[in-house]
Biopython code that builds the backbone (N, CA, C, O; Angstrom):
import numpy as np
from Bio.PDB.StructureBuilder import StructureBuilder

atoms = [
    (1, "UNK", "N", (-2.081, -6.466, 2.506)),
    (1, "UNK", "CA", (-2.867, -5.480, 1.796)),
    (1, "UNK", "C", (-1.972, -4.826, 0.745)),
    (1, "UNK", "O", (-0.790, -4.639, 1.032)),
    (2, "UNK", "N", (-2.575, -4.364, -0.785)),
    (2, "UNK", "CA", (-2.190, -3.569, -1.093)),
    (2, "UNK", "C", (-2.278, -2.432, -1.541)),
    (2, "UNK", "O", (-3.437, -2.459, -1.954)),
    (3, "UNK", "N", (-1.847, -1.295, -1.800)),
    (3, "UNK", "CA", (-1.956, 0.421, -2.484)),
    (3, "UNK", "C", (-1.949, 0.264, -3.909)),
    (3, "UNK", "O", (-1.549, -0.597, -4.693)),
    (4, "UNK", "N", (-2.436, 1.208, -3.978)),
    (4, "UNK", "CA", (-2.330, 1.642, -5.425)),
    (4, "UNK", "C", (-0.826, 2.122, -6.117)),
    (4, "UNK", "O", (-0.364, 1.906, -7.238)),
    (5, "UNK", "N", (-0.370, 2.745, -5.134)),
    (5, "UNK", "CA", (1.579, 2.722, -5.586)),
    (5, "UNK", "C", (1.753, 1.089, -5.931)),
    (5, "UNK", "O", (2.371, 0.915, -6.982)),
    (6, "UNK", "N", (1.482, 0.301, -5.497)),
    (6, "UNK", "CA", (1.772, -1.512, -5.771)),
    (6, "UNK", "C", (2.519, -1.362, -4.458)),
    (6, "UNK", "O", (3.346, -0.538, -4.849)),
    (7, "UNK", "N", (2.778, -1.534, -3.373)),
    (7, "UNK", "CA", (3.434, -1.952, -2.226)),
    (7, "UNK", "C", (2.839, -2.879, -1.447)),
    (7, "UNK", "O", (1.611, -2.913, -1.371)),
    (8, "UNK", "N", (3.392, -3.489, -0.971)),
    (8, "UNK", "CA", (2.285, -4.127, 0.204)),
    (8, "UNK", "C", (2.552, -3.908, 1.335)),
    (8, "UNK", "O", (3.698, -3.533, 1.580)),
    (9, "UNK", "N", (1.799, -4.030, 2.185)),
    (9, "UNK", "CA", (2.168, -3.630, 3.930)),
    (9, "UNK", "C", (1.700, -4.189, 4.872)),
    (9, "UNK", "O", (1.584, -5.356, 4.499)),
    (10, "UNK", "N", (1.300, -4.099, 6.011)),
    (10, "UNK", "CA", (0.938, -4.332, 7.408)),
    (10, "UNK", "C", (1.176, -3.527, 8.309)),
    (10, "UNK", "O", (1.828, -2.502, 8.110)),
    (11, "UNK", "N", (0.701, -3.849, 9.417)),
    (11, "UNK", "CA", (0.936, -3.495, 10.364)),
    (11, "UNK", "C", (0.719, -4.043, 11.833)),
    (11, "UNK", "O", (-0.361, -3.675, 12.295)),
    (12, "UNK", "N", (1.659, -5.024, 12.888)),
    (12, "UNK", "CA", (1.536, -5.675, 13.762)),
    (12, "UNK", "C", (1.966, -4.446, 15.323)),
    (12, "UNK", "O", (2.585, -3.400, 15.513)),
    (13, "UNK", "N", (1.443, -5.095, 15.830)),
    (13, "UNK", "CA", (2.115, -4.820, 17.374)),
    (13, "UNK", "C", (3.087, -5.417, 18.551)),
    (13, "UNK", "O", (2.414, -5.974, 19.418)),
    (14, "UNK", "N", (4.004, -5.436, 18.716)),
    (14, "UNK", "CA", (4.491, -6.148, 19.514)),
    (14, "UNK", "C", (4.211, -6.256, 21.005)),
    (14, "UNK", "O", (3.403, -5.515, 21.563)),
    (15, "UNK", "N", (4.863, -7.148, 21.598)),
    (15, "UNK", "CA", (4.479, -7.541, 23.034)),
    (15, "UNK", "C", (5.074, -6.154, 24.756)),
    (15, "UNK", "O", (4.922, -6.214, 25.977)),
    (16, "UNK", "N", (5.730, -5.132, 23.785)),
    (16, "UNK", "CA", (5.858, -4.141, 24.294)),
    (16, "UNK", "C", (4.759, -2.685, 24.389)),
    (16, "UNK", "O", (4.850, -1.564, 24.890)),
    (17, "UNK", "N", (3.848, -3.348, 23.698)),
    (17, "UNK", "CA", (2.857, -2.016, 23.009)),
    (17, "UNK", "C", (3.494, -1.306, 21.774)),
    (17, "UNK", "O", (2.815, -0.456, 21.197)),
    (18, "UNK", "N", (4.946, -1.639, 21.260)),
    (18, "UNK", "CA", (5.160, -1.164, 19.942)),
    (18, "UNK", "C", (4.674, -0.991, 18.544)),
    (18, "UNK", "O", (5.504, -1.372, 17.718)),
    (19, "UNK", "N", (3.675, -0.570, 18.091)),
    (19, "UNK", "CA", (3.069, -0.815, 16.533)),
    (19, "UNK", "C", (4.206, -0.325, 15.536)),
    (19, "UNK", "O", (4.800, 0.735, 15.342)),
    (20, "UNK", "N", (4.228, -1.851, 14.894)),
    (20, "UNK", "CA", (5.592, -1.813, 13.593)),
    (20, "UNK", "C", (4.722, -1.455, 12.572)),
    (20, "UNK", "O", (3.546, -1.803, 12.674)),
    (21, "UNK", "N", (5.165, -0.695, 11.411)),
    (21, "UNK", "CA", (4.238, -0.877, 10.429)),
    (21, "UNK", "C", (5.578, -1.444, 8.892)),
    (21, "UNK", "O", (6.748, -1.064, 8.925)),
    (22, "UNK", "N", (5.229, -2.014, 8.165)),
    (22, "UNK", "CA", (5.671, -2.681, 7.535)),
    (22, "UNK", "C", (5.779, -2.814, 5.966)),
    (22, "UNK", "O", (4.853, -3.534, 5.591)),
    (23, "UNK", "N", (6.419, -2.467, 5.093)),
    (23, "UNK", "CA", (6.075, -2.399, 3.597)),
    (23, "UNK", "C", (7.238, -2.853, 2.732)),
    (23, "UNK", "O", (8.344, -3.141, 3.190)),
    (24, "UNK", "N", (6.927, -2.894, 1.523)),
    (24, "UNK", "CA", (7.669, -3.785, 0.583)),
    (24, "UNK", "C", (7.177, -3.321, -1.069)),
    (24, "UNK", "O", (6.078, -3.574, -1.562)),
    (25, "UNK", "N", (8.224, -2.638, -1.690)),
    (25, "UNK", "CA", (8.249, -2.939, -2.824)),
    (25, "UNK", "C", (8.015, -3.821, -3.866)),
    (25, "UNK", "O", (8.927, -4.633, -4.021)),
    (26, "UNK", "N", (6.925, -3.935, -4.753)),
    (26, "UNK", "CA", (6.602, -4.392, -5.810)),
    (26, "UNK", "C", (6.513, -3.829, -7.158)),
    (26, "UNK", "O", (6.327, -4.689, -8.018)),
    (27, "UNK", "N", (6.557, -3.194, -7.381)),
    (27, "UNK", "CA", (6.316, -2.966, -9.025)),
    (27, "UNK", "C", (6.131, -1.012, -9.224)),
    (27, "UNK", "O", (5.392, -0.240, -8.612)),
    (28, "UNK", "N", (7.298, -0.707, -10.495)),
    (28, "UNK", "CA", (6.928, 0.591, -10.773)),
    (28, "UNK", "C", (5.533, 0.820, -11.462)),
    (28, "UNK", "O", (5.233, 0.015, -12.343)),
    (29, "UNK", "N", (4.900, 1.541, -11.248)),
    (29, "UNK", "CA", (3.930, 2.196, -11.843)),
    (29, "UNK", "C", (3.595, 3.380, -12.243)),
    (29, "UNK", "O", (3.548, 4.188, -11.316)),
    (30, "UNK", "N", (3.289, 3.888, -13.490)),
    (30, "UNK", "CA", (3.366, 4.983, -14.525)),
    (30, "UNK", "C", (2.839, 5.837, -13.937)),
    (30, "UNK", "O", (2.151, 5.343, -13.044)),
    (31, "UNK", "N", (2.764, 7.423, -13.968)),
    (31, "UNK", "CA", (1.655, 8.010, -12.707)),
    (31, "UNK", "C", (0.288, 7.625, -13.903)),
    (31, "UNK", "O", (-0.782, 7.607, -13.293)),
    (32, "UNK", "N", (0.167, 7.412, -14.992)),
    (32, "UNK", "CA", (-1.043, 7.591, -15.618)),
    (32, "UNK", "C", (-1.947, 6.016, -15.090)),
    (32, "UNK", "O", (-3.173, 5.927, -15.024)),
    (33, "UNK", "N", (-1.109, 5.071, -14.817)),
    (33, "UNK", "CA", (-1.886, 3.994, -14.451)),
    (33, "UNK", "C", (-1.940, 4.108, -12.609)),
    (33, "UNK", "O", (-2.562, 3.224, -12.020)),
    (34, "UNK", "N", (-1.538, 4.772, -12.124)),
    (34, "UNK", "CA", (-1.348, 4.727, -10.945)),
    (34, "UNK", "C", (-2.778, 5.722, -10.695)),
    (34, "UNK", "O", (-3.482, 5.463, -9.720)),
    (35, "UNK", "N", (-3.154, 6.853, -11.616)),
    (35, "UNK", "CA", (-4.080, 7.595, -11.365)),
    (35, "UNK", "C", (-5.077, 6.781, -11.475)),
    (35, "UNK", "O", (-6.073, 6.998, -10.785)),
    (36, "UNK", "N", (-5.042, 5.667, -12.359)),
    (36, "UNK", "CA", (-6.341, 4.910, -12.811)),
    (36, "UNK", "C", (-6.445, 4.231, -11.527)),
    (36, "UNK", "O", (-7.203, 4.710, -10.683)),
    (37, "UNK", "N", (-5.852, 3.290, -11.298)),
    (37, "UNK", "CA", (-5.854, 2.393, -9.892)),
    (37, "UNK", "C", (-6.404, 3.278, -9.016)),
    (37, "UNK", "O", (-7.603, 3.046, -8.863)),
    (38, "UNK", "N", (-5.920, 4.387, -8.253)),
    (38, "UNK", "CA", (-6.782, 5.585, -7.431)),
    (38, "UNK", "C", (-8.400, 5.501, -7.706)),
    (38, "UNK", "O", (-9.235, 5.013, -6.945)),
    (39, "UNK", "N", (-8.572, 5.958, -8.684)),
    (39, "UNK", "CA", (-9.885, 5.868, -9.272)),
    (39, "UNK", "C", (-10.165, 4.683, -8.756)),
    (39, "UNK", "O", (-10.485, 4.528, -7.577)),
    (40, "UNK", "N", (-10.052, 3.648, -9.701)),
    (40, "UNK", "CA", (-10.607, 2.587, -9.041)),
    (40, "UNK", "C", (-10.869, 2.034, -7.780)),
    (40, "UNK", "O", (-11.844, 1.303, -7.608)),
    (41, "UNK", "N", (-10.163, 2.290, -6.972)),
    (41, "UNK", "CA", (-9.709, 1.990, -5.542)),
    (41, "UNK", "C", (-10.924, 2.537, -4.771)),
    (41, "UNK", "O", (-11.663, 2.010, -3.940)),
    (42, "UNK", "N", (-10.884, 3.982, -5.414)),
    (42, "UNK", "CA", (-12.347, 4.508, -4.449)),
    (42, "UNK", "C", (-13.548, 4.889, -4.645)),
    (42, "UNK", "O", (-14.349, 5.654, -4.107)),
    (43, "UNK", "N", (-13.491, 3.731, -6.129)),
    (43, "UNK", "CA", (-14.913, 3.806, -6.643)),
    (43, "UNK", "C", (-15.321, 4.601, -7.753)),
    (43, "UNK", "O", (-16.496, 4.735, -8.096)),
    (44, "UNK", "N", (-14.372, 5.109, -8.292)),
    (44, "UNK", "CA", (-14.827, 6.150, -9.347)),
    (44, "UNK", "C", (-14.459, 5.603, -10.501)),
    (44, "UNK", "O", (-14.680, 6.189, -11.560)),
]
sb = StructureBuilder()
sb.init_structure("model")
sb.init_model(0)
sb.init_chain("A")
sb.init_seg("    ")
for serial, (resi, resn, name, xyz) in enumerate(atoms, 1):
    if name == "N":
        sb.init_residue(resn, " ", resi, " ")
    sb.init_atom(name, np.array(xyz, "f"), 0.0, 1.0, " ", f" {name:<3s}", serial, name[0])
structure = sb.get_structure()
Protein backbone atom coordinates (compact mmCIF):
# COMPACT_ATOMS: atom_id res chain seq x y z
CA UNK A 1 0.00 0.00 0.00
CA UNK A 2 0.73 3.43 -0.41
CA UNK A 3 0.32 7.18 1.51
CA UNK A 4 0.19 10.15 0.31
CA UNK A 5 3.75 11.11 2.01
CA UNK A 6 4.88 8.35 -1.00
CA UNK A 7 5.98 5.51 1.50
CA UNK A 8 4.93 2.22 1.29
CA UNK A 9 4.09 -0.15 4.08
CA UNK A 10 2.47 -3.20 5.56
CA UNK A 11 1.79 -4.78 8.11
CA UNK A 12 2.27 -8.73 9.01
CA UNK A 13 2.03 -10.76 12.17
CA UNK A 14 4.24 -13.17 13.31
CA UNK A 15 3.94 -16.68 14.68
CA UNK A 16 4.32 -15.24 18.25
CA UNK A 17 1.19 -12.93 18.06
CA UNK A 18 3.74 -10.05 17.25
CA UNK A 19 2.23 -7.38 14.65
CA UNK A 20 5.36 -5.86 12.69
CA UNK A 21 4.39 -2.95 10.87
CA UNK A 22 6.65 -2.04 8.08
CA UNK A 23 7.63 1.03 5.77
CA UNK A 24 9.97 2.32 3.24
CA UNK A 25 10.92 5.40 1.72
CA UNK A 26 10.15 6.53 -1.72
CA UNK A 27 10.11 9.84 -2.94
CA UNK A 28 10.23 13.57 -1.46
CA UNK A 29 7.18 15.37 -1.87
CA UNK A 30 6.48 19.21 -1.86
CA UNK A 31 3.88 19.92 0.98
CA UNK A 32 1.86 21.68 -1.97
CA UNK A 33 1.63 18.34 -3.93
CA UNK A 34 1.40 16.31 -0.95
CA UNK A 35 -1.77 18.51 0.03
CA UNK A 36 -3.13 17.66 -3.42
CA UNK A 37 -2.61 13.82 -3.10
CA UNK A 38 -4.60 14.19 0.51
CA UNK A 39 -7.34 15.65 -1.36
CA UNK A 40 -7.36 13.21 -3.69
CA UNK A 41 -6.96 10.28 -1.54
CA UNK A 42 -10.22 11.14 0.22
CA UNK A 43 -12.17 12.19 -2.42
CA UNK A 44 -12.14 15.77 -2.56
Amino acid sequence: MMDFYQRAFGAEEDPFGHRWTLSTYVEDVPPDMMNARMKEMLGG
